[in-house]
N, C-alpha and C positions, 0 to 999 in steps of 0.2 A: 289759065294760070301757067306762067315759065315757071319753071322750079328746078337749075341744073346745079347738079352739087359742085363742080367744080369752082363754081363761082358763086353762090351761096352762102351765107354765113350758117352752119350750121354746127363745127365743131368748138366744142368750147374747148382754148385751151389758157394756157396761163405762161406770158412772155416773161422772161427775166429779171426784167425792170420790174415787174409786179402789174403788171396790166391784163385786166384780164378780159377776152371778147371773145365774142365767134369768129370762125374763118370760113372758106371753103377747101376743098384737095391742094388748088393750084398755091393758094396763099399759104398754109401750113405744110408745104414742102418746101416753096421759097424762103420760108424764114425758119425752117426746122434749124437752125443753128442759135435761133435767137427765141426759140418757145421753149420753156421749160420743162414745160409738160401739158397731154392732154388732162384738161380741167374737169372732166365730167362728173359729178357729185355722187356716182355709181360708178363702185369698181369695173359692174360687168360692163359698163358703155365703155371707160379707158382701156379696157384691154378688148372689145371688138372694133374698136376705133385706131389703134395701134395695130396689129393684126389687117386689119383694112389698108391701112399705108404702107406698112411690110410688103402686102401683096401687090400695091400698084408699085410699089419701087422696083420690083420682081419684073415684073408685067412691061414696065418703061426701059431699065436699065442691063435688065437678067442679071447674071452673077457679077459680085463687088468688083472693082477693078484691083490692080498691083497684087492678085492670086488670090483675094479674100483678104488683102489686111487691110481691113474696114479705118482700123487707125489710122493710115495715110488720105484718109479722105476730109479733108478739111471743111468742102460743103457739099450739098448735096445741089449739081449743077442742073440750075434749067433745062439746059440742051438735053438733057439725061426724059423731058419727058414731053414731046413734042408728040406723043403716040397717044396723049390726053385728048390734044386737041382734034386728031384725026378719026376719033370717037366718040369724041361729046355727047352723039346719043345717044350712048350707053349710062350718060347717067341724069338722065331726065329722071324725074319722080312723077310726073303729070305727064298728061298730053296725049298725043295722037302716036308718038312716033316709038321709038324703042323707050324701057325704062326700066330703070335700076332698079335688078332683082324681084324682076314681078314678074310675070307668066297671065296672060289675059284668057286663057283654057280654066284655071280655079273657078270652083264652083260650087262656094259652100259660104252665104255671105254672116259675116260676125263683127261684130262691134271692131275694130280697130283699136281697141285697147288691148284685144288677144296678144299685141305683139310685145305689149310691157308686163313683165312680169308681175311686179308689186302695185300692178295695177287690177284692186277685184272686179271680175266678170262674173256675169250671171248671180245666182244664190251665192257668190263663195263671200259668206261674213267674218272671217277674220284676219279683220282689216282695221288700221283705225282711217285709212282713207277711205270716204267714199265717193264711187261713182256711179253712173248712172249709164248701160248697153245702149248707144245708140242716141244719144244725149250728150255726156259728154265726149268731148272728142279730144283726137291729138294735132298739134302742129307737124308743119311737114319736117322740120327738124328732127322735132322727136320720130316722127312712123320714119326715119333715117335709121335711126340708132333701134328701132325696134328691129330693122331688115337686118340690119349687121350682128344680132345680138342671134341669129335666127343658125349659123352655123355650131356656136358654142353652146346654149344653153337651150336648148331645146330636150322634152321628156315624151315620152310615150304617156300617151291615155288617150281615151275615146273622144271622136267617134275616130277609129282607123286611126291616129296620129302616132304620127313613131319619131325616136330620136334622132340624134346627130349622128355624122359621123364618128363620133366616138362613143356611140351609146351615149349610157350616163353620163353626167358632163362630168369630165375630171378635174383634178385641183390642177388649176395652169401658173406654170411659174414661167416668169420673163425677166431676162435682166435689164437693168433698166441704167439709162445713163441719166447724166448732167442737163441735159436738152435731148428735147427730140430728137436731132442730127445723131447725137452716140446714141441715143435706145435702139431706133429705128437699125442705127453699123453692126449693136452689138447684137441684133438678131438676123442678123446680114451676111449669110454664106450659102456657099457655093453651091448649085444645086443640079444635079443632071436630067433630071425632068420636072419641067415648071408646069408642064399642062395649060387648060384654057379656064381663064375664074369665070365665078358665074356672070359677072359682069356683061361677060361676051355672049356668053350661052350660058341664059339660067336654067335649061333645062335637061344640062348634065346627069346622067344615074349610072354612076359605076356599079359595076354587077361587084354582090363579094369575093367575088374569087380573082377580080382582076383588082392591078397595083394601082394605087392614089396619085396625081402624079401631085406637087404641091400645093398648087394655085388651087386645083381643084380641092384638094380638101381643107385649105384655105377658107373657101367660099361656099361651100358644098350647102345646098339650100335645103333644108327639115323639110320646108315648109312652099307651097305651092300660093301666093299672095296677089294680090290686081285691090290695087287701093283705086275706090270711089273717088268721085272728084269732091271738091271741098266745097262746101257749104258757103252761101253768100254773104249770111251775115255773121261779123268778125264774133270772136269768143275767148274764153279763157283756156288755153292748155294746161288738159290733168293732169300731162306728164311735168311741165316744166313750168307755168304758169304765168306763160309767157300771154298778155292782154292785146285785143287788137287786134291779130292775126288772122286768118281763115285756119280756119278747122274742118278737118278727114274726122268721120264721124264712123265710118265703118268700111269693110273689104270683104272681097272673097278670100278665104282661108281655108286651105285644105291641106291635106297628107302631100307629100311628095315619094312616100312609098319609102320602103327600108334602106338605110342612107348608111348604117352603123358598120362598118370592116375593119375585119383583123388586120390587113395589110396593111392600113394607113398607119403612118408614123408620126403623130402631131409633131412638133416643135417644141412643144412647151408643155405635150402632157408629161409627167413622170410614171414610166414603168417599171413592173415587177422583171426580174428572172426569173417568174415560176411560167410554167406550161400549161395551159394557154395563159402569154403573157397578159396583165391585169395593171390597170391603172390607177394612182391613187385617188379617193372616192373625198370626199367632203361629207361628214358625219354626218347623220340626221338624231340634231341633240331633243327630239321628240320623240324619240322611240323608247319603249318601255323595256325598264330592263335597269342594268348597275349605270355606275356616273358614267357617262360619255363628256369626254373632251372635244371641244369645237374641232379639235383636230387631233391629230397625233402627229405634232408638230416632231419630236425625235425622229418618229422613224422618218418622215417625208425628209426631213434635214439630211438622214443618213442616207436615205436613197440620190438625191442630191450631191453628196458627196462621190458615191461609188456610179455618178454619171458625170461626172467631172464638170459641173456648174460650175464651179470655182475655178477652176485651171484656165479657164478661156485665157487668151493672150488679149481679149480686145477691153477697150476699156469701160468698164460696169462699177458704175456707183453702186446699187441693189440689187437687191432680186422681188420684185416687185408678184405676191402671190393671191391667186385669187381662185377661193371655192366656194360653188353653188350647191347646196343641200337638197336634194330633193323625196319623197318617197313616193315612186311612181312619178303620177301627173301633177302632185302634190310639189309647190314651190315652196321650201320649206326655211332656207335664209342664204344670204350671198357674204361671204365675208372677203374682205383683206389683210395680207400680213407683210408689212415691209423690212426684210430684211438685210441691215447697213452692210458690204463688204469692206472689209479694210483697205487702204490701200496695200499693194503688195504682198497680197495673202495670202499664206503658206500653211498648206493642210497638214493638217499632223495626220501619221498613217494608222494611229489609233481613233480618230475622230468618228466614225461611222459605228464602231464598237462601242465607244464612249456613250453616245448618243442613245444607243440600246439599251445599255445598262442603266444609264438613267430613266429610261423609260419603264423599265422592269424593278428599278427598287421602289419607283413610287408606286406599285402594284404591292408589294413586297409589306410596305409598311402596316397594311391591311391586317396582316399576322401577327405582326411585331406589337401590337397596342392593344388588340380587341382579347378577350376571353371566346365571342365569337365570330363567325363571319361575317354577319348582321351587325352588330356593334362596331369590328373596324373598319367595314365597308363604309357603311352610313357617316361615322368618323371623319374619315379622309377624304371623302364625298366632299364635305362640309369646308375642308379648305385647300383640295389640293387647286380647284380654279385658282387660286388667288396667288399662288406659288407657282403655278405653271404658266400663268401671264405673266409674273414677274421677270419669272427665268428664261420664257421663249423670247420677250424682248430684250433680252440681253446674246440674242444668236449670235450675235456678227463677231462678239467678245470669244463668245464660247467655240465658235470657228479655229481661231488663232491663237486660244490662251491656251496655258499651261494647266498642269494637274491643279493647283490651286485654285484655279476658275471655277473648275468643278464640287471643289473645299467648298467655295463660296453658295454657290448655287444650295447645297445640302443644306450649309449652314439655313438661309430660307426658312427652314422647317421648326428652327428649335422657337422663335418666338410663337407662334400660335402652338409649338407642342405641349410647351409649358401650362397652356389655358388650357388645352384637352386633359392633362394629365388631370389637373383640379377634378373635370366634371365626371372622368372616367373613376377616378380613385379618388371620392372625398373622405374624410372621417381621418382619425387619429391615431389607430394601433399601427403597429409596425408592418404589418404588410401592410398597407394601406402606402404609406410613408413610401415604401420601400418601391410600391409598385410606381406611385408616384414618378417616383425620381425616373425612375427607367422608360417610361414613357417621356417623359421631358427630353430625356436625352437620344431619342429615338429621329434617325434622319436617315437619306438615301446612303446607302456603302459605295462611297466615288471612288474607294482604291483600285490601282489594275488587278485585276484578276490574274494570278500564277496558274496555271493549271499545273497540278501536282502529277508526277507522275504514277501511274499507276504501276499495282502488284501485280507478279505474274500471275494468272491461278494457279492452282493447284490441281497438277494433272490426276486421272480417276485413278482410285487404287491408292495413292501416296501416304502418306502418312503425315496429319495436322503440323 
């Protein structure tokens, strides 16, 4: 069986017009002006699939041409990738010869559905898909998208298997254009060391203590893979259910050893200023304990700001974000969050503060309603999801708007606070009534914050 991605239909994505098909590398960088977007019905496949073309545009072209302003680049020119063809066996999936991100030294053989997450292996029952190790199988499509998925989301657990280069997967934000052509520009700068992807050499392992160069952590392999050949008679794909096909039933799959370094710098993760710097995590909303929010959309919003996502000069419809929850070896859910930029949008130098204090009055509210902790916790438990999805999809507003934006957002609160006050304070006397009301009237404090100046003390000895 031939199977080279370049030529391939493997990537689904979704053209302008509204047509939607598979492509291969070659076909979805010729027409990245006229594809919309990668189509993949998983966030985590659209952004290791994007990420993957990032890096061969890297790989073909090196840095943008006219200094980095990606905006002067009208298409993305063929000539730009003539370096495909004089390596095409780099991305065989089958055969005898080289083949894309495998290592034929693994030696640890497992169902081939190891490589999709929400796809259950072994005992693991919660699931409502079922599948069967070594039975059912995946198309070569999909064990694609399972290879490229193997840099970002990859987790430590047994036996021996350790994470990505970034550890934990972190929440990745990318901005995102109109078409492929501007995603692909707007994450399209200048770089002084590209390094070799794994493509070339999958069996790269930077030590920790030496620098990442991009490509390479790019493509940086978790995972040590040699997919078996495909089985003769045709089947259904668990991943995609696609009929007809041949089906990869199972692989060698092993550790590729500790991959995880300080020194790499993703693209797209979002890091802390604290010592050792820390990246933002994707919550694990199964963990015991008070309400956990899918995310903590303020602060990532505000770290965003104080990294200048916004200021780019190049042009970005979105910010297209995507986090993997995990505990441990535990895949615990993958979310995305799309949020709209304005055109020509202008950071207010209060925004990042803003964003905090929203975050901490609705912590706040906790006090303001309950008699105890337990009664306001539980309370705002009960509706601040429904207020915090309202108000985080309105980002792109809250980026650009006024103090009033913030009015609005608060506002949110009083219609469900009005139903809480009933079930917290029912009956008829006057504090009842009384308490009533104040709980009704109970919302985040979006005014600026003055800080007052403070008194001198009062040196020892003086007199009151």
């Amino acid at each position: 069986m031939n199977y080279n991605l370049l030529d391939e239909h493997w990537i689904p994505v979704l053209y302008c017009d509204g047509t939607w098909e598979r492509v291969g590398i070659r076909q979805a960088l010729e027409d990245a002006d006229r594809i919309r977007q990668i189509a993949a019905n998983n966030p985590m496949d659209r952004l290791a699939i994007l990420r993957f073309l990032l890096a061969l545009l890297y790989w073909c072209k090196g840095d943008p041409p006219d200094e980095g302003n990606t905006n002067s680049v009208a298409s993305l020119s063929s000539e730009w990738f003539f370096r495909l063809d004089e390596n095409r066996d780099c991305f065989n999936l089958v055969g005898d010869a080289g083949r894309f991100y495998q290592d034929r030294t693994a030696q640890r053989t497992r169902a081939v559905t190891d490589l999709i997450q929400e796809i259950p292996t072994g005992n693991n029952f919660w699931h409502f898909r079922h599948a069967t190790d070594k039975i059912d199988g995946l198309c070569p499509a999909c064990c694609v998208l399972g290879l490229l998925r193997l840099p970002l989301f990859s987790v430590s657990g047994l036996p021996d298997l350790k994470a990505g280069v970034n550890g934990t997967p972190p929440v990745y934000v990318v901005p995102w254009g109109m078409s492929l052509r501007e995603t692909l520009q707007a994450n399209w700068s200048p770089c002084a060391n590209l390094g070799t992807p794994a493509w070339v050499q999958p069996d790269v392992r930077p030590t920790p203590s030496e620098d990442v160069p991009l490509l390479t952590g790019l493509t940086l392999l978790s995972r040590r893979v040699f997919l078996h050949d495909p089985v003769e008679r045709p089947g259904v794909c668990i991943g995609c259910g696609t009929r007809g096909t041949p089906l990869i039933l199972t692989c060698e799959y092993q550790t590729a050893g500790r991959q995880e370094n300080a020194l790499w710098s993703d693209p797209h993760a979002v890091y802390s200023d604290a010592t050792p710097r820390r990246t933002v995590k994707a919550a694990d909303l199964t963990a015991a304990g008070k309400f956990r929010m899918d995310r903590p959309w303020p602060d990532l919003l505000a770290r965003l700001v104080e990294t200048d996502r916004f200021g780019s000069k190049k042009t970005v419809a979105s910010l297209f974000i995507v986090g993997f929850a995990t505990d441990q070896a535990k895949n615990i859910d993958a979310w995305e969050w799309t949020i709209a930029v304005p055109p020509g949008t202008s950071i207010k130098e209060t925004l990042a503060s803003l964003l905090r204090q929203w975050w901490k009055e609705g912590w706040r509210m906790e006090k303001r309603i309950g008699r105890s902790e337990v009664e306001g916790s539980a309370t705002i438990a009960a509706i601040r999801p429904d207020i915090e999805g309202r108000v985080s999809a309105q980002a792109g507003e809250l980026i650009v708007g006024a103090d009033e934006v913030w009015q609005q957002a608060a506002a949110e609160y009083r219609p469900l606070m009005k139903v809480i006050a009933r079930s917290l304070s029912p009956g008829f006397t006057a504090a009842a009534i009384h308490r009533r009301q104040q709980i009704a009237l109970a919302s985040p404090d979006m005014r600026p914050k003055v800080e007052s100046a403070k008194k001198p003390g009062r040196k020892k000895g003086e007199h009151k």
